[in-house]
C-alpha positions in Angstrom: -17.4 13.7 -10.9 -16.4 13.0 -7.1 -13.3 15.0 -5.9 -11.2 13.1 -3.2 -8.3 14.0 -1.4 -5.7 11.0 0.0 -2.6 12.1 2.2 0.0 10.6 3.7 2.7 11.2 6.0 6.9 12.1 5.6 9.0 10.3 7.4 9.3 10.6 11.1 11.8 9.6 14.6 14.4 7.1 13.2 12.3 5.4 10.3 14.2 7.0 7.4 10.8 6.8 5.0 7.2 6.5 5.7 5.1 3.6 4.5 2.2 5.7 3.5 4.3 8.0 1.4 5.6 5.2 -0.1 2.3 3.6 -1.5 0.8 6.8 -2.5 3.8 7.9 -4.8 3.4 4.4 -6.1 -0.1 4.3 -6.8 -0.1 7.6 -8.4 2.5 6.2 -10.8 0.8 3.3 -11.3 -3.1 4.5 -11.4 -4.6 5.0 -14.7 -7.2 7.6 -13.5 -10.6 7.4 -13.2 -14.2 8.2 -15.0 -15.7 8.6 -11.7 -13.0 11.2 -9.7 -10.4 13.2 -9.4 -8.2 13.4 -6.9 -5.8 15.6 -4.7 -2.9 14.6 -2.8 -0.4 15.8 -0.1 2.0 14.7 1.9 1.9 15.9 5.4 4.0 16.8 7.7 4.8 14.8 10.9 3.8 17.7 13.4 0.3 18.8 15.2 0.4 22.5 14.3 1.9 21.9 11.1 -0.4 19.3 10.2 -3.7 21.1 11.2 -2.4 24.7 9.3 -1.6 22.2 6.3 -5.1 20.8 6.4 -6.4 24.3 6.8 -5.2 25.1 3.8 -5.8 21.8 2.1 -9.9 22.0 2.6 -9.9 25.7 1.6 -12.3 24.0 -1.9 -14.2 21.2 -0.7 -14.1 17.1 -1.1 -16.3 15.1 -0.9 -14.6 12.1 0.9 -11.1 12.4 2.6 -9.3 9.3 2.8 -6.0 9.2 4.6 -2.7 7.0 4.8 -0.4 6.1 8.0 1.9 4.0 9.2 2.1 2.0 12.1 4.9 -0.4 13.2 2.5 -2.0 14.9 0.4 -4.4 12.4 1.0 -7.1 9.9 -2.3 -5.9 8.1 -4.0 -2.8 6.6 -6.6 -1.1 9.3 -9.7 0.5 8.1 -10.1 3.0 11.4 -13.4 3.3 12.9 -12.8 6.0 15.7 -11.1 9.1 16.0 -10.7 10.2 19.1 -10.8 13.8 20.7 -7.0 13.5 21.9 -3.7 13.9 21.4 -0.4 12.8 23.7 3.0 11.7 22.4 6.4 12.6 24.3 6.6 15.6 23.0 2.9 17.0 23.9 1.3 17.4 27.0 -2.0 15.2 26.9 -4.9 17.4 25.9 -7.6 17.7 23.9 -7.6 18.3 20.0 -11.5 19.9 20.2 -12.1 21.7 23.5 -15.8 22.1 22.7 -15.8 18.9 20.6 -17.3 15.2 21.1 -15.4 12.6 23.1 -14.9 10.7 19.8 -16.4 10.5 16.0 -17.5 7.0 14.6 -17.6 6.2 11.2 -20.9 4.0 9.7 -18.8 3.2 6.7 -19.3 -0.2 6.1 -15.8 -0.8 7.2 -16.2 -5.0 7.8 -17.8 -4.9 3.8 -14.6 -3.6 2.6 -11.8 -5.5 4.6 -13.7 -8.1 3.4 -13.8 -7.5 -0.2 -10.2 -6.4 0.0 -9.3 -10.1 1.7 -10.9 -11.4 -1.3 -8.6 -9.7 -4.0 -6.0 -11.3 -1.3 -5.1 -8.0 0.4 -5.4 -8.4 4.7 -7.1 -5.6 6.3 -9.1 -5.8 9.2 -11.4 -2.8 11.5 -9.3 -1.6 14.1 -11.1 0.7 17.0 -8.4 2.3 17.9 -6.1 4.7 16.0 -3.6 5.6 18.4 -3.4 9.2 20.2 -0.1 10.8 18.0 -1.0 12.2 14.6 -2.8 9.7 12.4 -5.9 9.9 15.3 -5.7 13.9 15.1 -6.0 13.9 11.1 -8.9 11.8 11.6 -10.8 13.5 14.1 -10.1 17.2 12.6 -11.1 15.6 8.7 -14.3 13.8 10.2 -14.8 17.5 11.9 -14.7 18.6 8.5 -16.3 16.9 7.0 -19.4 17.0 9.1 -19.0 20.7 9.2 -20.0 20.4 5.9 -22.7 18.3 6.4 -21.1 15.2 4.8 -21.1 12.3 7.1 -19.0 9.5 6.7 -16.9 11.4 4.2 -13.4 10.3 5.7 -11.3 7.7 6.8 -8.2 6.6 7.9 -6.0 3.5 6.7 -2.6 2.3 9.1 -0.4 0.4 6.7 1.9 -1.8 8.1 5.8 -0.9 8.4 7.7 -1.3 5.2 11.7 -2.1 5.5 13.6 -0.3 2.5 16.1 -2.2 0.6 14.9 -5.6 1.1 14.3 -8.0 -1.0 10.3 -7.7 -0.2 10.3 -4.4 -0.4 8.5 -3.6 -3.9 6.3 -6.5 -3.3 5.4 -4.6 0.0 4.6 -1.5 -1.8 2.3 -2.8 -4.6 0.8 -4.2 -2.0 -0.3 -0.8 -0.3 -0.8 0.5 -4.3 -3.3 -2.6 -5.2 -5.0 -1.7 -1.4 -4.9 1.9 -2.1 -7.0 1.3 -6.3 -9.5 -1.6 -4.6 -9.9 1.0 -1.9 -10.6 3.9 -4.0 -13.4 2.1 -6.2 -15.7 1.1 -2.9 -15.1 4.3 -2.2 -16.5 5.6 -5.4 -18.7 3.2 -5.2 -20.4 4.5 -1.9 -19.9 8.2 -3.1 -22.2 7.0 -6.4 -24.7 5.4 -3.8 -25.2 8.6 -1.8 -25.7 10.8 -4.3 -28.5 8.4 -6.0 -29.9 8.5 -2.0 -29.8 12.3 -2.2 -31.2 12.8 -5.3 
């Protein structure tokens, strides 16, 4: 039986919900459970030392994959993050980076373009995106691929932006089974991959 963790973020500056929060809660009302894992969820807090102590506390038992939610007001689609980088600047923070003695960046070899393309076929838009941004969503990344690795579990973790979702609109629920439908296909190729690593290791 896998264990994974997903998280998501609480609202932040003048957005009075997050996206991400939005389609977890709904997915975990929705989601039937699974044969193949069980999972753990939080949502984080939209701060860098709050958010590291948090995930500090999170990974004190082990995972073995880590996906995690953001939003971005940004996109129209859902992006499947390939790089983390070893920084952090917003307004608030002086530029600097997250891992003094760590690497420029981590890259995921998740077959990322496989799985925006299988979600595009059960008519859910995602695309690889290279670049997840220097604020928060970039720093969960990097310190859960550091994690991860630490562990010796590569390509254990990922990050998804969603796209904004405006409350009280006539699209909204349609916006947020969206994110829930993204969020189950997502899971099972993620299952999927965990099933075919451990037949590799074995």
């Amino acid at each position: 039986m896998h264990k994974i963790l997903i998280t998501a973020f609480e609202p932040f500056l003048h957005y009075p919900t997050n996206a991400s929060e939005q389609i977890l809660k709904h997915w975990l009302e929705d989601h039937p459970g699974s044969d193949r894992s069980t999972f753990q969820t939080a949502i984080l807090p939209v701060d860098f030392q709050q958010t590291e102590v948090r995930l500090l506390e999170i990974w004190q038992q082990p995972f073995d994959f880590a996906l995690h939610l953001g939003q971005s007001p940004k996109i129209e689609r859902f992006n499947l993050e390939m790089i983390a980088l070893n920084l952090k600047a917003d307004p608030n923070t002086t530029v600097d980076t997250l891992d003094h003695q760590g690497p420029v960046a981590f890259k995921t070899d998740l077959p990322l373009s496989t799985w925006c393309e299988d979600l595009s076929q059960v008519g859910t838009d995602a695309e690889v995106s290279f670049h997840a941004g220097t604020y928060l969503c970039n720093a969960t990344y990097f310190w859960s691929t550091r994690q991860m690795l630490t562990q010796q579990r590569a390509n254990r973790s990922l990050f998804v932006h969603v796209p904004l979702i405006e409350m009280q609109t006539p699209s909204t629920h349609d916006q947020i089974r969206s994110g829930s439908k993204m969020l189950s296909r997502l899971m099972r190729l993620i299952e999927d991959h965990l099933d075919a690593s451990h037949d590799a290791e074995s």
